[in-house]
N, C-alpha and C positions, 0 to 999 in steps of 0.2 A: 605300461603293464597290460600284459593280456588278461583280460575279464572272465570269470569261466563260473557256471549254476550246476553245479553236483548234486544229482537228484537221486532220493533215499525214495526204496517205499518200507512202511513199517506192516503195513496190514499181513505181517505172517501168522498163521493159525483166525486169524479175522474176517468172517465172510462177507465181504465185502473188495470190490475191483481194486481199489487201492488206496491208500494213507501219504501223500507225498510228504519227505522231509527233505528242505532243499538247503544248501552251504555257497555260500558266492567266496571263489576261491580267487586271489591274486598275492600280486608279487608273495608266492610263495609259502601262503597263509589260508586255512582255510577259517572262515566266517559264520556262525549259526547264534542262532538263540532257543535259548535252553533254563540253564540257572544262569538267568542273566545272557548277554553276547561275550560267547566264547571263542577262542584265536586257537587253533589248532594247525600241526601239522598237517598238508593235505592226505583223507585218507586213513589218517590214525584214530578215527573216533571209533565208539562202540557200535555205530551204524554200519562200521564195515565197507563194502565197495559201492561205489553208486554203480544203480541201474543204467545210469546215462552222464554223460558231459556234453552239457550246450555251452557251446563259443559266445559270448554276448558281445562279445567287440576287444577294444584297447583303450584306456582312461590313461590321460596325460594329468591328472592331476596329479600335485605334490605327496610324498608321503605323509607330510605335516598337515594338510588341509584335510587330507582325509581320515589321520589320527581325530582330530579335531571335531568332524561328523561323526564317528565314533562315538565318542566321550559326550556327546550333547544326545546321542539314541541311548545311553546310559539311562534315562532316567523314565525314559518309555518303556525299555525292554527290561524290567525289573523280573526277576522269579516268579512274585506274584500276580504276574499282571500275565502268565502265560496260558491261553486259551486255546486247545485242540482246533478251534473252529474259527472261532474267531481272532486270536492273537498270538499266530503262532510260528513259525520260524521262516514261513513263507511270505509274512509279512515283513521281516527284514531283510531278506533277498531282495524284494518287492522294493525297498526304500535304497537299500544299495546300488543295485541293478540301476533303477531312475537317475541317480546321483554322481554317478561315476559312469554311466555309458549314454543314457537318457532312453532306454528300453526298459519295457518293463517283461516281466518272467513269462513265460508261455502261460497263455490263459489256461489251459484243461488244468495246469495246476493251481493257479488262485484261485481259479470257479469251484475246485470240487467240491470242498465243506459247504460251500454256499450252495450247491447241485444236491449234495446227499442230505442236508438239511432238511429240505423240500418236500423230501420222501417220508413216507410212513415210517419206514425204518431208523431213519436218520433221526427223527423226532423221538422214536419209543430207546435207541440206542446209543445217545448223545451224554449223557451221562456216566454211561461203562464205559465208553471210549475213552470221552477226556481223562479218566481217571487213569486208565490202562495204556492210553499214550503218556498221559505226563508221568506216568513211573518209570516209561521207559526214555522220555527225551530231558528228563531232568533230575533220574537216579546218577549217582558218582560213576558207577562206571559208563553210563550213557554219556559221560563225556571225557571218558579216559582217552589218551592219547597226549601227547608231547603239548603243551603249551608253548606258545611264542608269543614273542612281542615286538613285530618287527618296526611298527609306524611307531615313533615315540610319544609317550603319552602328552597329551596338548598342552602346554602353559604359555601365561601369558606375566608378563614383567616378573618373570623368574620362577613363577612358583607356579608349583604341580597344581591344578584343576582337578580336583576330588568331585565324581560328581554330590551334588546338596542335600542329595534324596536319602544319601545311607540304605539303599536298596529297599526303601520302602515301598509297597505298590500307591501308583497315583492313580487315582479313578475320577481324576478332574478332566471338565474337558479342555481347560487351558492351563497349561502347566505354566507356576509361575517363575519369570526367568531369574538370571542373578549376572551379577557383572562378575567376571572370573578373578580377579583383583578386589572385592565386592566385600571378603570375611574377614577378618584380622587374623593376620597369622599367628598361630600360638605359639611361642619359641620355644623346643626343646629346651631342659636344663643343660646347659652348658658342662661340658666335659673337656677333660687336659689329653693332648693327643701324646701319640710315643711314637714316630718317626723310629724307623728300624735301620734309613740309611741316606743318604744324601739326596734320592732322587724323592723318598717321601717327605721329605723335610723341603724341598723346591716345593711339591705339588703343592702344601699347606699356604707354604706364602703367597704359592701363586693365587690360589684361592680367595687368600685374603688383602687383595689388590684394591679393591674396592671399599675396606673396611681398615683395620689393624691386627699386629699379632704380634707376639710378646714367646720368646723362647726362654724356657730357665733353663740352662748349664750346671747339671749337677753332678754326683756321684757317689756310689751307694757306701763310699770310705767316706764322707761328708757330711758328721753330724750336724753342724751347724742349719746346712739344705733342709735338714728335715723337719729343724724346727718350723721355717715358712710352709712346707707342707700343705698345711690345712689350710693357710692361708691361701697362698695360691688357686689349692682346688675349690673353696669357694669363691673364689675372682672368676675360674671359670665359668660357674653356675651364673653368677648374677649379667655379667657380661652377655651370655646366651650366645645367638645368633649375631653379636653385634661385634666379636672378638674371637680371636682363634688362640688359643692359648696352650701353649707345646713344656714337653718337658725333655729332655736327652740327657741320658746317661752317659757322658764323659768316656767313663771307665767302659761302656761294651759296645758305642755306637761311635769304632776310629774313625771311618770315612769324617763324618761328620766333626770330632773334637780335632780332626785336622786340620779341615778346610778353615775351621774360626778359632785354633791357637787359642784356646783355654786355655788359661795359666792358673785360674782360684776360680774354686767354687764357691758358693754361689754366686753366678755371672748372667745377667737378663739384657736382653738385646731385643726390643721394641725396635717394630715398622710400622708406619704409618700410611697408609695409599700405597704401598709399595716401595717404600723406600724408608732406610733406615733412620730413627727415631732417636735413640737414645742406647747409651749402655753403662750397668754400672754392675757394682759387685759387693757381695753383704750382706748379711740376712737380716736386714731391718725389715721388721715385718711393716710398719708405718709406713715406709719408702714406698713399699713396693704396692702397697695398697694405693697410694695416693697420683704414683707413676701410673698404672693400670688402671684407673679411673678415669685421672685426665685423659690419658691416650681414647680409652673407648670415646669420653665425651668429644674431645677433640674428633674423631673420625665419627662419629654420630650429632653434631650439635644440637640441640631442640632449636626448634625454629621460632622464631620471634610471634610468631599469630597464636604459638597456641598460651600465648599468656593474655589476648584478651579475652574479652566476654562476647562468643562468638559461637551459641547454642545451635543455631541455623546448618555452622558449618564443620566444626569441630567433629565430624563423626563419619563415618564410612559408610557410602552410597550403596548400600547390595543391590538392587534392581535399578536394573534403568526403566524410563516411563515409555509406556507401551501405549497404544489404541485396538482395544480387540473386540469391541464391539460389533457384533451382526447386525445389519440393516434387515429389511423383509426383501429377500433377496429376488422375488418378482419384482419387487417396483425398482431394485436397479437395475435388472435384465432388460427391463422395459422402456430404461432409459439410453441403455446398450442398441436397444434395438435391433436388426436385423443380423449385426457382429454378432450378437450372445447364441444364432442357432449354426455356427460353426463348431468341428469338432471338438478343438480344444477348446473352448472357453466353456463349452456345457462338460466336460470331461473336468474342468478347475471346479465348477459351479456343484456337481453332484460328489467331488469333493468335499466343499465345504458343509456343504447338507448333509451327508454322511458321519464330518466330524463333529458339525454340531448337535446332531441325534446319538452316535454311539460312542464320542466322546476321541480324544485325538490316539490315545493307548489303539483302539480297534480299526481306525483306518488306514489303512495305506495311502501314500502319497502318489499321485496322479502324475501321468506321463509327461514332468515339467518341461523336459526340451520340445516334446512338439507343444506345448503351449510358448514356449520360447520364441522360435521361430514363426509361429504365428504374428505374437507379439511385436517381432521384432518386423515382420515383411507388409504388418496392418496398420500399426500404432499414426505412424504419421499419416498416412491417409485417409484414417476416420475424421468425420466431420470435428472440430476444436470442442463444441458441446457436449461431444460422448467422452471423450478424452477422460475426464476425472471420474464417468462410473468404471470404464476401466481400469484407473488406478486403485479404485477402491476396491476391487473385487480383488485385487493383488492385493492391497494391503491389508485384507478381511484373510487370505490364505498364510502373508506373511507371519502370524501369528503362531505357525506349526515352525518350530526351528528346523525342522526339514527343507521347507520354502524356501526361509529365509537364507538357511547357509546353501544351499543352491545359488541363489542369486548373488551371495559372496563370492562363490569360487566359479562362477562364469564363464568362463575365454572372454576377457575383453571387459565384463558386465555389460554384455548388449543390451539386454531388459533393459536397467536401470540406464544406463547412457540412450535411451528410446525415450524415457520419460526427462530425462534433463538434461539435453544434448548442449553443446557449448553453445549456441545461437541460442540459448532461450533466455527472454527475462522473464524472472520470475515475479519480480518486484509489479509489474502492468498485468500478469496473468491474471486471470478470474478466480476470485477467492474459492470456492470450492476446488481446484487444481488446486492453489496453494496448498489447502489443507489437506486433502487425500494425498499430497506426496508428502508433503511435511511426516504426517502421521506413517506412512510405508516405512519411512527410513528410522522413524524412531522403532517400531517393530522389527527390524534387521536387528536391531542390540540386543533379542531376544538370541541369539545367535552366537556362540563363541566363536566360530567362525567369520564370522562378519564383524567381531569385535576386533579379532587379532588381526582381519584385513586392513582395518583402517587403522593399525597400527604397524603394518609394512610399509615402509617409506617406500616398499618400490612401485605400489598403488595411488601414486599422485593421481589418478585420473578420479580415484573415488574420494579423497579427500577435495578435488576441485570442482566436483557434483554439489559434494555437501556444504562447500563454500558458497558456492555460486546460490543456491537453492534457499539454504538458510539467512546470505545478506539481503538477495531479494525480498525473502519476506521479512524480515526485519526492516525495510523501506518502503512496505506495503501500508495502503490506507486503513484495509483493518485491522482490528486491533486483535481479532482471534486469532488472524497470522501471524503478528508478532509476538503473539503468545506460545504459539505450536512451535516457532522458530525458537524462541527462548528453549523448550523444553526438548529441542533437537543439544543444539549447545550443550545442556544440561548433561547429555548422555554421552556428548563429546568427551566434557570438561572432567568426566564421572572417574577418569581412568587415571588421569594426571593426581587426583583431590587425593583417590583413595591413596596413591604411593607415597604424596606428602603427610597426609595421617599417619603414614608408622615411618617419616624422616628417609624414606628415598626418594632419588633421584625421577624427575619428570621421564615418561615413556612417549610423550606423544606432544611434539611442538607446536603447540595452539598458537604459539607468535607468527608461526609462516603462514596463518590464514589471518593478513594482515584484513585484509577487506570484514573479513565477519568481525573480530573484534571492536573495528570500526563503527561499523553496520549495530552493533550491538551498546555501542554509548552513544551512540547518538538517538537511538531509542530510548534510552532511559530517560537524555536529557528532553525530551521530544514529548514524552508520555504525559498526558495530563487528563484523561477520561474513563480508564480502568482500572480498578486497583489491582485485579487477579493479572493483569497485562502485566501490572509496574513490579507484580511479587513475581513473576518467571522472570523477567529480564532481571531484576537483582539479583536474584539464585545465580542466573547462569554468568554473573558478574561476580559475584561470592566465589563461587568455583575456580572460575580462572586467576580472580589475585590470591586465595589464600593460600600461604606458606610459598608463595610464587617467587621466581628470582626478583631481586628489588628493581634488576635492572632491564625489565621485560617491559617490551613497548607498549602494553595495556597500561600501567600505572601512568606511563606519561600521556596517554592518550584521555584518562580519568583527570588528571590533571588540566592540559590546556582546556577540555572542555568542561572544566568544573564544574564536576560530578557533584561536589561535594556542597555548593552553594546551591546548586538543581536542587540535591535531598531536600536542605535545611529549608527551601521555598514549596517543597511539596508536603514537608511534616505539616505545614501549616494548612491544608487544602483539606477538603470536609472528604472531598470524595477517596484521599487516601489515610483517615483517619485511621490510628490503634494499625498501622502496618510494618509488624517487627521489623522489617529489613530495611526497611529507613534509617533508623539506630544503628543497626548493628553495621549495617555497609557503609552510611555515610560518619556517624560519630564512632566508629569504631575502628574498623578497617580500613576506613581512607582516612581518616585524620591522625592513627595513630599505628600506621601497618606497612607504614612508606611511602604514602604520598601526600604531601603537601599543597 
């Protein structure tokens, strides 16, 4: 798609050179931020024609990846967080433009507010302005014109991504993340559908392929029907989202009292997974209560874990664990050494100082591809001992979900495949590398975009990064590495856990990362010096068996290397005294969860 910056000026009746309000226009959509980031018709806003159209290039990235960056700038670009000067539409140009072409906006218009600031005028005038610009870049008609929605809104294992903020302004300087699978979904009440003719009466089944669905055959000459009535309609309510529950009038919907030869009303015809279940006829209200219960339970079972005593695990993971931490970022330039006076690394560098003084809402993100390229043309041939201040100043930026979903949606992820290229063990690497990449990749989960990558199977190369990465340090000698890899896993495992909390299906096959689950019981069985060590490796052992298929080759692997005689010899050790997850993993879970 062609990239295109539509430049507004407002400054009419305003003495001053000029006000710029810019829109990053593509595949067909124009882009601005106003009340909130608006998707407009190119053109149709109350801004009128732009002064100018700059060509910024062509972005091969997906519609879906870039829905997805969207929907994660949601919670920066709120209403209230809009500043004439400092936060203002040119800032999102500014983060698009980087993201999607790797240019950033023509300078004379980022610099001006920072240019006219400076001035006497700008200092005595700064407060009329703002006021007088934001009535007009975020009054209703200031953004009249056609809305679209061309990129589909982001979700992940099925459900819509709402952003978490409720358009509240954030004035934090790190905004805290959430896993997009992370809330409990709250089930609409359950309603009876009315199929008008054979092809909506397909669409519902089709729908409910995955679940069950139950059709009454009635007719409005049919008193007997009416008595289950009520009944029915609260079947639907309670069932929720977990049943689809139809009703057809015989008598005005023929297509359909053809196709299935209704002979007597009332007549119910249950599917189960998509295929037919049961049919009977009768208005026993008992029957049918008792048929529509099993069928839901039958296509929803509850799963066996959640009847033990399992407080650790039983509940929905919302944030994954992050490191955002700032160092005094002279002493790691210092360690950088003569790399850190190239352009782009002082360009990442006066980034992060920026956002750590005026907070991540007010800075723009920095020209990532030419730090990319850098990265990518230096990395190996700086001396081994600069290597992890390197990654730390990456993993100090990863913390803006800008960063992070940049290096998601990559060509290739050349960055990250620079820092853990298939030739590398990580397991003999020097512990601060371990840990400054360890900690990088945990800070990408701040990213919905980086979440939903490593949940494309067609991203094997970044599930075989974070295999390789996380078994290494899990067969490292120290113990703060097998601690950081635990809490890698953790945010792995985070995505599978939450689907099994509300009785779905797994999204993401941790069994094909046969090596790290390996890598990961043999550290438990191994551990004998930490306790804070021995509590991450259990968590991220917790996560992967519970509510897990019986017959996933973690339980057997828990098994031959018995896991469970390891616990019951380490409850007894001073230095893991009073450690819930000794109980709960070993007498709870693995003695009574399916493995023997």
């Amino acid at each position: 798609m062609d990239v295109e910056l539509y430049v507004y000026d407002l400054s009419r009746g305003v003495q001053i050179d000029a006000i710029y309000h810019t829109a990053v226009v593509f595949g067909g959509v124009e882009y601005f931020f106003g009340q909130g980031i608006h998707r407009k018709v190119p053109g149709s806003t109350h801004h009128g024609r732009p002064i100018k159209v700059v060509p910024m290039g062509r972005t091969e990235l997906p519609r879906e990846v870039i829905g997805e960056y969207l929907e994660s700038l949601e919670c920066i670009y709120t209403p209230e967080s809009y500043d004439l000067f400092l936060h203002n539409c040119n800032n999102l140009s500014q983060d698009l433009a980087v993201f999607l072409v790797g240019k950033s906006i023509p300078e004379e218009i980022s610099s001006l507010p920072e240019t006219f600031l400076r001035t006497p005028m700008g200092q005595m005038l700064r407060g009329q302005l703002d006021q007088s610009m934001r009535q007009m870049t975020q009054a209703p008609d200031a953004v009249a014109g056609q809305d679209v929605r061309p990129v589909p809104p982001a979700t992940s294992n099925g459900v819509h991504k709402a952003s978490p903020y409720n358009g509240t302004a954030v004035h934090h300087k790190h905004i805290q993340p959430v896993f997009s699978n992370g809330r409990y979904t709250k089930p609409q009440p359950g309603r009876v559908h009315y199929p008008q003719n054979v092809a909506e009466l397909d669409g519902l089944l089709k729908a409910a392929e995955d679940t069950c669905a139950a059709t009454f055959f009635t007719s409005a000459t049919c008193p007997p029907c009416k008595v289950v009535y009520p009944a029915y309609d609260q079947l639907a309510s309670e069932a929720a989202d977990k049943a689809t529950l139809i009703k057809v009038d015989v008598s005005k919907v023929y297509d359909i009292a053809t196709r299935y030869q209704v002979r007597v009303t009332p007549t119910f015809v249950t599917f189960l997974k998509g295929k037919k279940d049961q049919e009977w006829s009768g208005a026993h209200e008992e029957r049918l209560r008792g048929n529509i219960r099993l069928l839901v339970q039958m296509a929803s079972p509850q799963r066996p874990h959640t009847k033990l005593r399992l407080p650790s695990l039983q509940q929905k993971i919302q944030a994954p664990i992050m490191y955002t931490k700032v160092p005094p970022l002279e002493k790691l330039l210092s360690k950088i050494g003569k790399p850190a006076e190239d352009q782009p690394v002082r360009a990442l560098v006066e980034y992060v100082k920026s956002r750590e003084k005026n907070g991540m809402a007010e800075t723009p993100v920095t020209n990532l591809h030419s730090f990319s390229d850098w990265f990518a043309d230096n990395f190996s041939k700086l001396p081994p001992e600069v290597h992890f201040a390197v990654v730390d100043l990456l993993r100090i930026a990863s913390a803006d979900t800008r960063v992070s979903s940049f290096l998601a949606a990559e060509k290739g992820h050349r960055t990250l495949r620079s820092i853990v290229p298939d030739t590398k063990d990580f397991s003999s690497a020097p512990y601060n590398l371990q840990a400054v990449t360890v900690q990088l990749f945990c800070n990408l989960f701040g990213s919905t975009v980086f979440q939903d990558a490593v949940l494309d199977e067609s991203n094997s190369d970044l599930r075989s990064m974070i295999e390789r990465l996380v078994s290494g340090c899990l067969l490292a000698e120290h113990n703060n590495a097998r601690s950081l890899a635990a809490a890698l896993i953790y945010n792995l495992a985070a995505y599978d856990h939450n689907e099994r909390v509300e009785g779905k299906p797994d999204k993401l096959d941790m069994s094909s990362m046969g090596d790290l689950e390996a890598a990961l019981v043999d550290a438990i069985v191994k551990e004998r010096q930490n306790k804070e060590t021995l509590h991450s490796l259990l968590m991220a052992l917790g996560l992967l068996l519970y509510a897990g298929p019986a017959d996933s080759p973690i339980w057997d692997l828990c098994v031959a290397m018995d896991v469970r005689a390891s616990l019951k010899e380490k409850a007894k050790m001073e230095v893991f005294a009073k450690e819930p997850l000794i109980k709960e993993i070993g007498e709870e879970l693995l003695a009574k969860g399916g493995a023997s």
